[in-house]
N, CA, C, O and CB atoms as a CASP TS submission, in Angstrom:
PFRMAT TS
TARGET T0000
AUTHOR 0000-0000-0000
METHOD Language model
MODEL 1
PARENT N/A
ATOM      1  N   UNK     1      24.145  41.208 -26.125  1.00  0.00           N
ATOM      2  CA  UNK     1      25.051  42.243 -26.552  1.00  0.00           C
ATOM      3  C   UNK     1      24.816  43.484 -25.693  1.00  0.00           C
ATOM      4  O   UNK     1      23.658  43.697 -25.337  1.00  0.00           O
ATOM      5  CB  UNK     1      24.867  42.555 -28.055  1.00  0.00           C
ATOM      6  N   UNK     2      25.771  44.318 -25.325  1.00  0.00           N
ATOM      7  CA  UNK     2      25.504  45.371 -23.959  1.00  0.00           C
ATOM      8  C   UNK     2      26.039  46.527 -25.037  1.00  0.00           C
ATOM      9  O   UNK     2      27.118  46.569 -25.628  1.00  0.00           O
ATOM     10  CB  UNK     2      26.644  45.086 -22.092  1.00  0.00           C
ATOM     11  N   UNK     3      24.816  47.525 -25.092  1.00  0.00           N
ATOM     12  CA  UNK     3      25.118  48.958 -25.955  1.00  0.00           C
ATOM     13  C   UNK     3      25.390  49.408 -24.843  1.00  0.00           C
ATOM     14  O   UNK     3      24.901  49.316 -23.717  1.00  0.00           O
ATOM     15  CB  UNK     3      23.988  49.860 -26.898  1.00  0.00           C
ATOM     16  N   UNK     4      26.792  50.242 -25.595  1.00  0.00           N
ATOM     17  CA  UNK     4      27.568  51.196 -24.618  1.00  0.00           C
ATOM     18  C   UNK     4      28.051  52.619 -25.615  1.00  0.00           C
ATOM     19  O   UNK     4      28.522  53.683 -25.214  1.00  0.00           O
ATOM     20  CB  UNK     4      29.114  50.242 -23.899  1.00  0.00           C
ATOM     21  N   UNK     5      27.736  52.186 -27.045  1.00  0.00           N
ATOM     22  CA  UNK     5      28.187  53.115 -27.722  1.00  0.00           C
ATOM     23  C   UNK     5      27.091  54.022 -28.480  1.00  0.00           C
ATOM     24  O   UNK     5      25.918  53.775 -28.199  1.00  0.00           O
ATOM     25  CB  UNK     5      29.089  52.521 -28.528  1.00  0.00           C
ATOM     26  N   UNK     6      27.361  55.096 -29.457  1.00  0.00           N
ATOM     27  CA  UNK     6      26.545  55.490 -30.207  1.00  0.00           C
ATOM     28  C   UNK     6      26.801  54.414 -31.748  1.00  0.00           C
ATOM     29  O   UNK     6      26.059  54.470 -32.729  1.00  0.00           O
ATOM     30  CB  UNK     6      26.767  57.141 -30.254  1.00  0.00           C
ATOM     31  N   UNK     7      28.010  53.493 -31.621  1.00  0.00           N
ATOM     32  CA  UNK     7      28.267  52.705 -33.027  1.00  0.00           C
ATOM     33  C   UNK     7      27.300  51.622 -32.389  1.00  0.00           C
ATOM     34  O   UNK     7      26.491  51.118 -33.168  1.00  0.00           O
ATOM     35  CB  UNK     7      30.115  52.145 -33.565  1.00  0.00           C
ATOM     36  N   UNK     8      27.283  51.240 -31.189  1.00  0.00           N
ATOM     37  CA  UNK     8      27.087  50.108 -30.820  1.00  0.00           C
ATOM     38  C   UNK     8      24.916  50.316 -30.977  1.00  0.00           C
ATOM     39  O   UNK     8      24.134  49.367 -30.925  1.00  0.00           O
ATOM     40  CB  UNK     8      28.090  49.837 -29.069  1.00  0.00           C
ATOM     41  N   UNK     9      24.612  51.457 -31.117  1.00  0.00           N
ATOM     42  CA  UNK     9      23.062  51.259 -31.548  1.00  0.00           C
ATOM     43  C   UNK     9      23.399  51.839 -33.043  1.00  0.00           C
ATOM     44  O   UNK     9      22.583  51.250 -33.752  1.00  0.00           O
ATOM     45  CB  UNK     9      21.681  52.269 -30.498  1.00  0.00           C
ATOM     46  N   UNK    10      24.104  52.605 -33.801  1.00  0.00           N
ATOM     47  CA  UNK    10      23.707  52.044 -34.925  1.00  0.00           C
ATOM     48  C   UNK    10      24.269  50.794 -35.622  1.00  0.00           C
ATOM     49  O   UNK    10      23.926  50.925 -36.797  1.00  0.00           O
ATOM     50  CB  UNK    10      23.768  52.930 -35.661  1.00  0.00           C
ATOM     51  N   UNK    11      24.666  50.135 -35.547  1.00  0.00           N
ATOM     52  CA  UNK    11      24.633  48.264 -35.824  1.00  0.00           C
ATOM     53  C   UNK    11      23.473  48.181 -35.555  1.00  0.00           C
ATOM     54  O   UNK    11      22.712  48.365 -36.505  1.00  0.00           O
ATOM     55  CB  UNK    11      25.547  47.053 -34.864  1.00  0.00           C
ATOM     56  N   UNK    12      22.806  47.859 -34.103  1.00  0.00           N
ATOM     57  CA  UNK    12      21.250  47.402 -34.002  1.00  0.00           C
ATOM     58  C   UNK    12      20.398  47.825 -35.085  1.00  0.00           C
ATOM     59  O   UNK    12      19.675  47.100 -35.768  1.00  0.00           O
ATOM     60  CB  UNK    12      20.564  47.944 -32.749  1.00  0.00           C
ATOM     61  N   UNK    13      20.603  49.448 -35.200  1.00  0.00           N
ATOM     62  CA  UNK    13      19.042  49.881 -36.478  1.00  0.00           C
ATOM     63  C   UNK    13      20.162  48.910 -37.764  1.00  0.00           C
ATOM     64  O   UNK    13      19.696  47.859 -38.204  1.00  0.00           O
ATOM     65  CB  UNK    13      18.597  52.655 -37.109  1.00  0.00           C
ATOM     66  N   UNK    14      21.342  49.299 -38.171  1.00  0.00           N
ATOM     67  CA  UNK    14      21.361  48.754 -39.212  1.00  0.00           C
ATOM     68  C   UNK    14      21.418  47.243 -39.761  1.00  0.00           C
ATOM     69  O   UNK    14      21.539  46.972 -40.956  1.00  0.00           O
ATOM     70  CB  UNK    14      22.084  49.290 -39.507  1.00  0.00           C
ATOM     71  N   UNK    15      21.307  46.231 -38.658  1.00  0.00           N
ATOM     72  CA  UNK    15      21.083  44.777 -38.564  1.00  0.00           C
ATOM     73  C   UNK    15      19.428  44.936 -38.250  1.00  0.00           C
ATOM     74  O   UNK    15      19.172  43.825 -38.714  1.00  0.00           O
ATOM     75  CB  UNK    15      22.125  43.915 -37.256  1.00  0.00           C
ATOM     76  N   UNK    16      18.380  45.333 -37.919  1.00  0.00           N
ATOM     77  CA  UNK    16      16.959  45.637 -37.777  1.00  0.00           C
ATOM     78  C   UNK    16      17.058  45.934 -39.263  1.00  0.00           C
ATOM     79  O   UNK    16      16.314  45.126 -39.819  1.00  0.00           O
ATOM     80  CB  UNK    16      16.386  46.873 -36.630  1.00  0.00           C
ATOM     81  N   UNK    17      17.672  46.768 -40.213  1.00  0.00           N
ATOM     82  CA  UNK    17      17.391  47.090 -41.680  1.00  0.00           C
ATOM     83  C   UNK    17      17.586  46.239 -42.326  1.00  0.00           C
ATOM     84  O   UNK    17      16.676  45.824 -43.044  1.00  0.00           O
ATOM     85  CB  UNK    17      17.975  48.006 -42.268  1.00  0.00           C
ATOM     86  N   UNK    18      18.860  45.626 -42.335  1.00  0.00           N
ATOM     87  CA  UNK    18      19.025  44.456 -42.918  1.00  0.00           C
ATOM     88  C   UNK    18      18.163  43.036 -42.445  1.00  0.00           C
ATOM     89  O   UNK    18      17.465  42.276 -43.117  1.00  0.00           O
ATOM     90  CB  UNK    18      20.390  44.311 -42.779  1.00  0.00           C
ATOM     91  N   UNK    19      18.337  43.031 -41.753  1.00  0.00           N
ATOM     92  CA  UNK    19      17.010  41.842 -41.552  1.00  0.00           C
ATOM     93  C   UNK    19      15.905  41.988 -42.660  1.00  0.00           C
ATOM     94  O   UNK    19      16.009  41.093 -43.499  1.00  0.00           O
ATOM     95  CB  UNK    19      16.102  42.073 -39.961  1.00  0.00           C
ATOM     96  N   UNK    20      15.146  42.636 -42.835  1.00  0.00           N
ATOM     97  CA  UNK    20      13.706  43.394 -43.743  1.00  0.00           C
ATOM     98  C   UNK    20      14.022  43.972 -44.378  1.00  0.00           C
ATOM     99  O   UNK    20      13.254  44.914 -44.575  1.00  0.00           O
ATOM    100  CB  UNK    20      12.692  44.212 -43.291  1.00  0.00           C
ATOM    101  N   UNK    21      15.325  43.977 -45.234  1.00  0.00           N
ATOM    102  CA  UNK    21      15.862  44.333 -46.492  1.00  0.00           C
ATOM    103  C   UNK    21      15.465  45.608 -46.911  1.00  0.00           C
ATOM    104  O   UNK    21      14.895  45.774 -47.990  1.00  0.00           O
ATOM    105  CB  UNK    21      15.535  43.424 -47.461  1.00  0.00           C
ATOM    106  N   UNK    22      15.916  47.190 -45.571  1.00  0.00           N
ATOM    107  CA  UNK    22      15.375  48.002 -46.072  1.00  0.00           C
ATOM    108  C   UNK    22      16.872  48.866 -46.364  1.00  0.00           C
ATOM    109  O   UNK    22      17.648  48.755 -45.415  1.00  0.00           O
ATOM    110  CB  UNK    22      14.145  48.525 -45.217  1.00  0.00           C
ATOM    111  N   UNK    23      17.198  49.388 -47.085  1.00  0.00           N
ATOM    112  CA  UNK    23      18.116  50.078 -47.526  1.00  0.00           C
ATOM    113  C   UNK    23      18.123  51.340 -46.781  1.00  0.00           C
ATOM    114  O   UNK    23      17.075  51.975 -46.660  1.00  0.00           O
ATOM    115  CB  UNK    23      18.009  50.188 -48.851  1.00  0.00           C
ATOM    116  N   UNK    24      19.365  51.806 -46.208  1.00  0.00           N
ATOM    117  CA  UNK    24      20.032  52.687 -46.068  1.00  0.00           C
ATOM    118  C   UNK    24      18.948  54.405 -46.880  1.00  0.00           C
ATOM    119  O   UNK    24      18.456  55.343 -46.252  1.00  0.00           O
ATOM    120  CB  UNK    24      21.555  52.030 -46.774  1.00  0.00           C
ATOM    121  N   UNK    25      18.952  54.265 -47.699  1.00  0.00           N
ATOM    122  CA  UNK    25      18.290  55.701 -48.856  1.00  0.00           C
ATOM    123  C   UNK    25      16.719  55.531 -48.150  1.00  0.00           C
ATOM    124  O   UNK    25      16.176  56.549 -47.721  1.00  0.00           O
ATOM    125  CB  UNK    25      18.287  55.278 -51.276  1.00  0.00           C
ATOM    126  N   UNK    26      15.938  54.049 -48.037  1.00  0.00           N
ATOM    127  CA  UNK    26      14.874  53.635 -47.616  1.00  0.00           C
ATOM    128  C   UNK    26      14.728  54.480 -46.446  1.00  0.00           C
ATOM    129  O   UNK    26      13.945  55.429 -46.464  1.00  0.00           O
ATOM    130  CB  UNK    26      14.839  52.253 -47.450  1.00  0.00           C
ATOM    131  N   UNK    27      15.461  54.184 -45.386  1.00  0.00           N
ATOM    132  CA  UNK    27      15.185  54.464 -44.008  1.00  0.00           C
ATOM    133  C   UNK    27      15.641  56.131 -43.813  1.00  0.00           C
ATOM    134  O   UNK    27      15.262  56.782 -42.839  1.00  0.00           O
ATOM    135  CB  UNK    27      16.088  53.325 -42.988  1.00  0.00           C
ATOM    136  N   UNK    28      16.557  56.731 -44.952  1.00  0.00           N
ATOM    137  CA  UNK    28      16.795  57.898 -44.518  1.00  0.00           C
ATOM    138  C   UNK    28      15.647  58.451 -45.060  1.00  0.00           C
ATOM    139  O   UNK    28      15.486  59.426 -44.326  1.00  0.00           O
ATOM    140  CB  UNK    28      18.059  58.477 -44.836  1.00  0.00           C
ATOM    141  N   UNK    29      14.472  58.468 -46.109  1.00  0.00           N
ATOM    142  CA  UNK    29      13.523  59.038 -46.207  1.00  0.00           C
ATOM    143  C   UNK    29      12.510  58.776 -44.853  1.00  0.00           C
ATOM    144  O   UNK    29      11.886  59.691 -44.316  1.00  0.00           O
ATOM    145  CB  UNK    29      13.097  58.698 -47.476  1.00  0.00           C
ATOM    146  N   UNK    30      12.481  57.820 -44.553  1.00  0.00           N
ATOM    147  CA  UNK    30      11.353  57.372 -43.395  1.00  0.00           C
ATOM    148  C   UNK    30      11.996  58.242 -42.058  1.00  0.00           C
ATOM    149  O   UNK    30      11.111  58.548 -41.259  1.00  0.00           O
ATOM    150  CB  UNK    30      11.301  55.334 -43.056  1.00  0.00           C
ATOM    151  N   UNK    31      12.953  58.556 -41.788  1.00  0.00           N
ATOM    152  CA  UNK    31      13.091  59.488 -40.874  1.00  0.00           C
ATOM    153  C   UNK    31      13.650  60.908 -41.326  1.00  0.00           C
ATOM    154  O   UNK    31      14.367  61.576 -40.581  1.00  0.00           O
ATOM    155  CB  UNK    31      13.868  58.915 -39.922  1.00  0.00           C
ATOM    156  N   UNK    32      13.209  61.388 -42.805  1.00  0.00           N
ATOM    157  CA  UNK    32      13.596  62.666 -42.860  1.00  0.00           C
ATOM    158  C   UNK    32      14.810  63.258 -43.103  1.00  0.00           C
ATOM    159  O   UNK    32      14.941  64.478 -43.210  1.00  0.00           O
ATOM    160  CB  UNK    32      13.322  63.055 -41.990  1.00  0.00           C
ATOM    161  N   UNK    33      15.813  62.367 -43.206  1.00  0.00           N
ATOM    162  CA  UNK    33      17.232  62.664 -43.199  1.00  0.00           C
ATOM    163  C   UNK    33      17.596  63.177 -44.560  1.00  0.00           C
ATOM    164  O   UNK    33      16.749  63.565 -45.365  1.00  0.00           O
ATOM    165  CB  UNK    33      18.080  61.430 -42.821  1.00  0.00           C
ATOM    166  N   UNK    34      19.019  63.162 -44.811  1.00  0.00           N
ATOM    167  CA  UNK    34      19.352  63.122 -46.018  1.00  0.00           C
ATOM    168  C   UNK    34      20.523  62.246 -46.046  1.00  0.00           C
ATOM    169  O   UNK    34      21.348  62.426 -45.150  1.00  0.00           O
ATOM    170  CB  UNK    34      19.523  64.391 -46.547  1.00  0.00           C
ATOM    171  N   UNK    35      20.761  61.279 -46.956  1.00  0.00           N
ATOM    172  CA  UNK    35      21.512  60.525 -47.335  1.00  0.00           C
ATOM    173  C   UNK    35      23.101  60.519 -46.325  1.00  0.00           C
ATOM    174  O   UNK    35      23.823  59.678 -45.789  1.00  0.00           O
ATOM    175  CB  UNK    35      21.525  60.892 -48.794  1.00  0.00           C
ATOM    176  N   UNK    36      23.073  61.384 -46.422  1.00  0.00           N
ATOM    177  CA  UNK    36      24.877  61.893 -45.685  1.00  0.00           C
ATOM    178  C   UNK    36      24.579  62.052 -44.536  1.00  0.00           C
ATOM    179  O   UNK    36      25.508  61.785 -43.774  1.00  0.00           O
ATOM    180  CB  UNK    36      25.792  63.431 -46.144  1.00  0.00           C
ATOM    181  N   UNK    37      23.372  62.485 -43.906  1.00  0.00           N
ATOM    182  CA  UNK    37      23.077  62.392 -42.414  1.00  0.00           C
ATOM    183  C   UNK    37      22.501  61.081 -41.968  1.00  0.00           C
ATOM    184  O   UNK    37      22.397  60.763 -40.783  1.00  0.00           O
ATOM    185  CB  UNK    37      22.106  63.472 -42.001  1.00  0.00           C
ATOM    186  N   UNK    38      22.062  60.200 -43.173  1.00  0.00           N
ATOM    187  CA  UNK    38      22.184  58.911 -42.621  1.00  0.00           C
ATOM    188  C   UNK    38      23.103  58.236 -41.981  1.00  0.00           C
ATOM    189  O   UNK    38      23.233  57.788 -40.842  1.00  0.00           O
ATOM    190  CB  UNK    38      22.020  58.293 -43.297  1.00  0.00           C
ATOM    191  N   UNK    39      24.148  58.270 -43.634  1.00  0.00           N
ATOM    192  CA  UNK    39      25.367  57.873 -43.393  1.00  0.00           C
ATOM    193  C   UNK    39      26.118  57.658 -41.824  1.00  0.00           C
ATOM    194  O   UNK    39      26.481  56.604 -41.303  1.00  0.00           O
ATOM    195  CB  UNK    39      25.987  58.772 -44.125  1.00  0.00           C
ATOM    196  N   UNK    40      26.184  58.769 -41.407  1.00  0.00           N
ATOM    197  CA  UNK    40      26.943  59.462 -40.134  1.00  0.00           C
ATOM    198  C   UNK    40      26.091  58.797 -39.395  1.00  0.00           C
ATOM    199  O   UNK    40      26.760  58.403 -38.440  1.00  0.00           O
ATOM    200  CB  UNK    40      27.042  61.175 -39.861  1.00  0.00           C
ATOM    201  N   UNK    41      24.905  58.402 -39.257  1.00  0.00           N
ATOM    202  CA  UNK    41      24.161  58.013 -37.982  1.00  0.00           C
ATOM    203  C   UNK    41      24.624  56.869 -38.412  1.00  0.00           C
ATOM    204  O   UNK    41      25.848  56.824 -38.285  1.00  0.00           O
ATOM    205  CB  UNK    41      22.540  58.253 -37.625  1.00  0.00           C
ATOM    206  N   UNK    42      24.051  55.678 -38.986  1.00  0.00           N
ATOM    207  CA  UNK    42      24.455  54.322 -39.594  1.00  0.00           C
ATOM    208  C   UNK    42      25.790  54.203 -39.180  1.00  0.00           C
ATOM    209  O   UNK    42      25.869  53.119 -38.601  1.00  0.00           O
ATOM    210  CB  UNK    42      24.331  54.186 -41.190  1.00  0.00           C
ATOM    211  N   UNK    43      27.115  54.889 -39.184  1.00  0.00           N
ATOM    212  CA  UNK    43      28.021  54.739 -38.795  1.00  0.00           C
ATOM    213  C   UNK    43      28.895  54.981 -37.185  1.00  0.00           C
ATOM    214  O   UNK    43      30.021  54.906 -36.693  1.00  0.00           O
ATOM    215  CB  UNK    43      28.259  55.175 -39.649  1.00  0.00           C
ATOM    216  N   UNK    44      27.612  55.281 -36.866  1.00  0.00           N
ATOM    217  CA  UNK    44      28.242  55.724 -35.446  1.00  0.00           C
ATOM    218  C   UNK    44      28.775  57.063 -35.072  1.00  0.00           C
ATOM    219  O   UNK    44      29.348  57.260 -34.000  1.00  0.00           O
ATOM    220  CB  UNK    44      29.322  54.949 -35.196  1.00  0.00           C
ATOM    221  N   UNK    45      28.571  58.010 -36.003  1.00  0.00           N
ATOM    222  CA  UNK    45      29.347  59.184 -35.929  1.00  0.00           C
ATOM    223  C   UNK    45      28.265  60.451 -35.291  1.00  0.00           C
ATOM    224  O   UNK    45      28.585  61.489 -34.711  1.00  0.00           O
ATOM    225  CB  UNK    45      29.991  59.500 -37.544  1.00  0.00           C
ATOM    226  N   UNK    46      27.375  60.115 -35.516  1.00  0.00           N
ATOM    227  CA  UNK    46      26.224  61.084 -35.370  1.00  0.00           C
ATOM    228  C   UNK    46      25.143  60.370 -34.008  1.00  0.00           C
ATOM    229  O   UNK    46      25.180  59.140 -34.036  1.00  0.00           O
ATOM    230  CB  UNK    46      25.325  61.200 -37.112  1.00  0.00           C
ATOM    231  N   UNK    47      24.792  60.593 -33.572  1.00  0.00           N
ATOM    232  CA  UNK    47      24.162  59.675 -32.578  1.00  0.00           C
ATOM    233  C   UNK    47      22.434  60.359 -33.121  1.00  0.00           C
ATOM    234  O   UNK    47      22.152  61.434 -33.649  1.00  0.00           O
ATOM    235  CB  UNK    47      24.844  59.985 -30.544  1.00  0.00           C
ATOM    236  N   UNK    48      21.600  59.249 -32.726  1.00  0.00           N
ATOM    237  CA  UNK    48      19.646  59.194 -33.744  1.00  0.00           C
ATOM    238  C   UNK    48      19.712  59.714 -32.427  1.00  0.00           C
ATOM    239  O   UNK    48      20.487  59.575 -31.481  1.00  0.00           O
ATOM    240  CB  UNK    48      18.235  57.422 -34.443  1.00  0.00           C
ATOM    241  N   UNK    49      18.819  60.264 -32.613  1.00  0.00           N
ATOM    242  CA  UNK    49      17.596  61.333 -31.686  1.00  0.00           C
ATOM    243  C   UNK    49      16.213  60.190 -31.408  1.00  0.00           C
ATOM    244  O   UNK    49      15.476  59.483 -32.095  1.00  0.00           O
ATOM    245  CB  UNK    49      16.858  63.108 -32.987  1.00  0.00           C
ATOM    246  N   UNK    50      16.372  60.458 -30.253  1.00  0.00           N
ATOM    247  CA  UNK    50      15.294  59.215 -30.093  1.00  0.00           C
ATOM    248  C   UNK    50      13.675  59.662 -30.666  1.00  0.00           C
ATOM    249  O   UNK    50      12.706  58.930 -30.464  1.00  0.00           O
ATOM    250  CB  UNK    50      15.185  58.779 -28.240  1.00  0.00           C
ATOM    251  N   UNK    51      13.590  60.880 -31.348  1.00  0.00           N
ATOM    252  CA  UNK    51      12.458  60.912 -32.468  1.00  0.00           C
ATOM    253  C   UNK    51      12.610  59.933 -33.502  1.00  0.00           C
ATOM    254  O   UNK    51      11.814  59.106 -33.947  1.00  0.00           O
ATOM    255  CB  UNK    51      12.390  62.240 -33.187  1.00  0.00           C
ATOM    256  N   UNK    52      13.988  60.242 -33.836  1.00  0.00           N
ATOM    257  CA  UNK    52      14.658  59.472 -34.906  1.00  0.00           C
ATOM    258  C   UNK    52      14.592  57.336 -34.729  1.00  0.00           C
ATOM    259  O   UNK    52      14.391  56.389 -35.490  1.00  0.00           O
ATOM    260  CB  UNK    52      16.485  60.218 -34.747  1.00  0.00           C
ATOM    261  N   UNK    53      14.876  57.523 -33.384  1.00  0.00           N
ATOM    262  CA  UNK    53      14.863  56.029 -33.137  1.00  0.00           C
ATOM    263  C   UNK    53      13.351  55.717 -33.283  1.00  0.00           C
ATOM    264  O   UNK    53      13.178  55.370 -34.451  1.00  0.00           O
ATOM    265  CB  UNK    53      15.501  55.567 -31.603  1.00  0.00           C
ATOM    266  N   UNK    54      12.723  55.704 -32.913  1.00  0.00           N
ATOM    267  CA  UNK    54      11.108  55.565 -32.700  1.00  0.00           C
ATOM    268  C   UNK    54      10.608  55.251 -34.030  1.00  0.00           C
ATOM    269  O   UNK    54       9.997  54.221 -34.315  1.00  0.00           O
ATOM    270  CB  UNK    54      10.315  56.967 -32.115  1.00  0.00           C
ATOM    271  N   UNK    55      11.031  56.615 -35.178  1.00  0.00           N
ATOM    272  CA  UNK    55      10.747  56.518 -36.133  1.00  0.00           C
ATOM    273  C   UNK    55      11.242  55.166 -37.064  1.00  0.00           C
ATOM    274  O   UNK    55      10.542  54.473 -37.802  1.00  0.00           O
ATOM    275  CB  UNK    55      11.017  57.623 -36.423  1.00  0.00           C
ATOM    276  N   UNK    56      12.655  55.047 -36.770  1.00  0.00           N
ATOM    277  CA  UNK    56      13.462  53.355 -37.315  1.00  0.00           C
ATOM    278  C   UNK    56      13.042  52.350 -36.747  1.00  0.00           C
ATOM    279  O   UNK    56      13.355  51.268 -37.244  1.00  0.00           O
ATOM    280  CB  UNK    56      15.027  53.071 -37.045  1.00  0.00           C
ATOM    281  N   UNK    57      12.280  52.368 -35.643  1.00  0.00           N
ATOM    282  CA  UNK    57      11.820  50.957 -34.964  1.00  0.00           C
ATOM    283  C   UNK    57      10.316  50.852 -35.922  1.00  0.00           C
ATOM    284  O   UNK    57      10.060  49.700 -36.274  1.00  0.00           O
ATOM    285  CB  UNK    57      11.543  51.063 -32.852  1.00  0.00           C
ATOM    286  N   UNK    58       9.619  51.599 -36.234  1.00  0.00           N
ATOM    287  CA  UNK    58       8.025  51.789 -36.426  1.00  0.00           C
ATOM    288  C   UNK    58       8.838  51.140 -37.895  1.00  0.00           C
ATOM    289  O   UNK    58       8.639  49.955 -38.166  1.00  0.00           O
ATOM    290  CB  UNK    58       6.915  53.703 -36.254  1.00  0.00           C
ATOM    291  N   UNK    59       9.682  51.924 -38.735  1.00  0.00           N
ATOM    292  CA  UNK    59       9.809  51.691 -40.127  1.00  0.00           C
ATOM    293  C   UNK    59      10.430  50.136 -39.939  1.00  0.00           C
ATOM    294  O   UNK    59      10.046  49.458 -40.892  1.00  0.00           O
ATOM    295  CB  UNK    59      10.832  52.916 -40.989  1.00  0.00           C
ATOM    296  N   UNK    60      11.071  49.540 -39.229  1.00  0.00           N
ATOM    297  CA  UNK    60      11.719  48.332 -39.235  1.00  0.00           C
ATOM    298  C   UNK    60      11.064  47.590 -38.669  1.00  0.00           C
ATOM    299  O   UNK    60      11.532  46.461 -38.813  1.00  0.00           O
ATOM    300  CB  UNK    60      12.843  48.258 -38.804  1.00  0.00           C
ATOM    301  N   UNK    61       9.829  47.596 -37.822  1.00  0.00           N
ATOM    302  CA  UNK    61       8.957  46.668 -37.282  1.00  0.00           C
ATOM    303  C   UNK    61       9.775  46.231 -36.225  1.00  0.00           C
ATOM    304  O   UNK    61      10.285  45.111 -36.235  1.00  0.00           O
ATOM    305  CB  UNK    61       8.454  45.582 -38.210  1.00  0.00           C
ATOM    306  N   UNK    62       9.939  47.060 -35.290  1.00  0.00           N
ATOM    307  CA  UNK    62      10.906  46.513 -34.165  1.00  0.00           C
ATOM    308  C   UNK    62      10.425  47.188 -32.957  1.00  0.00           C
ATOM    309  O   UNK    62       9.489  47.970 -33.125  1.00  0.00           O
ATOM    310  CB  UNK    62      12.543  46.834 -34.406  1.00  0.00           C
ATOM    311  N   UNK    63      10.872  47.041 -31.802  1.00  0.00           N
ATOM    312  CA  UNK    63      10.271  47.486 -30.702  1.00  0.00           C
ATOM    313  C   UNK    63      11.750  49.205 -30.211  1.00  0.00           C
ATOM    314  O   UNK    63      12.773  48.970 -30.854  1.00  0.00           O
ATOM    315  CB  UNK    63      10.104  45.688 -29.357  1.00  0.00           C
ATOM    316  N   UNK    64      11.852  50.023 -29.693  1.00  0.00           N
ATOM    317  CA  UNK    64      13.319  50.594 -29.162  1.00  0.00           C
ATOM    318  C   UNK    64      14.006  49.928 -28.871  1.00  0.00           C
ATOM    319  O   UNK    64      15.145  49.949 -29.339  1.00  0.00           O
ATOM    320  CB  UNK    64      13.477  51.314 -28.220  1.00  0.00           C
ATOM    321  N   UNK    65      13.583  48.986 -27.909  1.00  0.00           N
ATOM    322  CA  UNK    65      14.684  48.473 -27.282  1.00  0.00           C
ATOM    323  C   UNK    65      15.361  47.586 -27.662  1.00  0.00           C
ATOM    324  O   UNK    65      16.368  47.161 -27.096  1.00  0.00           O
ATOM    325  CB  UNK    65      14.505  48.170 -26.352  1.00  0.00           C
ATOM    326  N   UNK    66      14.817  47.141 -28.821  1.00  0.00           N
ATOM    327  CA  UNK    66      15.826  46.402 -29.589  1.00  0.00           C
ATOM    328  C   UNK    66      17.217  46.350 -29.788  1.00  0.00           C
ATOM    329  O   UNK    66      18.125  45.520 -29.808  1.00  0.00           O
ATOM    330  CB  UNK    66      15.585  46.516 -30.485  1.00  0.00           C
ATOM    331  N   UNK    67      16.902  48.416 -30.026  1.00  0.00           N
ATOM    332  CA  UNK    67      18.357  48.769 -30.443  1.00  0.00           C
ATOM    333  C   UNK    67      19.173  49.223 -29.163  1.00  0.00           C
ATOM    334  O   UNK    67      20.191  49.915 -29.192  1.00  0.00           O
ATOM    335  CB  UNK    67      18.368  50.009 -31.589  1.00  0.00           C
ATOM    336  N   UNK    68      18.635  48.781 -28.186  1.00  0.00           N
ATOM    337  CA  UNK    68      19.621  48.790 -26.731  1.00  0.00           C
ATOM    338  C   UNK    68      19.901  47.595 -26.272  1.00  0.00           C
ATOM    339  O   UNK    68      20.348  47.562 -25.126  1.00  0.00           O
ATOM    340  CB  UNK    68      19.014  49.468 -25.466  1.00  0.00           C
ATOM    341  N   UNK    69      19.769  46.602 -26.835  1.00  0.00           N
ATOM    342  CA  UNK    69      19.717  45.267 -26.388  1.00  0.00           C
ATOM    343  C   UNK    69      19.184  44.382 -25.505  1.00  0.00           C
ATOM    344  O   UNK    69      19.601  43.332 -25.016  1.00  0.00           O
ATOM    345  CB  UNK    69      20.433  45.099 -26.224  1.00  0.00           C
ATOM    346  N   UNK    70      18.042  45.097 -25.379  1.00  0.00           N
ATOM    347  CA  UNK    70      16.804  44.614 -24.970  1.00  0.00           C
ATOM    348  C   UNK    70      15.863  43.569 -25.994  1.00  0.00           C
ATOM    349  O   UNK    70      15.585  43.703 -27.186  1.00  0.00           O
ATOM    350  CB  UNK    70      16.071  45.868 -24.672  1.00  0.00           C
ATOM    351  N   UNK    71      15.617  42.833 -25.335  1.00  0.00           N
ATOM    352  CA  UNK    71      15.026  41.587 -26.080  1.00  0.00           C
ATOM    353  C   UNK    71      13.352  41.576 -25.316  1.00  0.00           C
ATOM    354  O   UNK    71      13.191  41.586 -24.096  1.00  0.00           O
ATOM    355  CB  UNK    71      16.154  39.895 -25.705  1.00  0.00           C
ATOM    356  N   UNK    72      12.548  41.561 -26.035  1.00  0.00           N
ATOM    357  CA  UNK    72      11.247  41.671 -25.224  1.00  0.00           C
ATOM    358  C   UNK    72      10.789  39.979 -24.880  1.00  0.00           C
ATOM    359  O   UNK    72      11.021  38.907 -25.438  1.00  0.00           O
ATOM    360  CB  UNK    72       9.933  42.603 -26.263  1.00  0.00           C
ATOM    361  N   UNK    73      10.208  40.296 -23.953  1.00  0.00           N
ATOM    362  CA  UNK    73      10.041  39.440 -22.881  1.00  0.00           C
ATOM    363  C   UNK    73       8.753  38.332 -24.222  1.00  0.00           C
ATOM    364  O   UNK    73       8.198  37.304 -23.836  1.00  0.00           O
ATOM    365  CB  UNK    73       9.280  40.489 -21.013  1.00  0.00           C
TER
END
């Protein structure tokens, strides 16, 4: 899959969440957010701050590049 968008990495964190069944409310505490600024990121509207990404890979057990479509070797 080739990320080209800001929708197109949040799908990745939110298929990384869903995989490990972490909810949406879950992950907006683990990076500090608030619910509605999840929202907007989760949807593509807001683009994660790669503090923010770092922080969703550590909480989702995933590597970054996951959510660029990078597959580790």
């Amino acid at each position: 899959m080739e990320i080209e968008t800001n929708a197109d990495v949040a799908g990745a964190v939110r298929g990384a969440a869903a995989q490990r069944r972490i909810t949406q409310q879950e992950l907006a505490a683990a990076l500090n957010l608030s619910e509605m600024a999840m929202s907007r990121r989760m949807n593509g509207l807001t683009p994660f701050s790669p503090a923010e990404l770092i922080r969703a890979s550590r909480h989702c057990g995933v590597g970054v590049a996951s959510f660029f479509g990078e597959v580790a070797a």
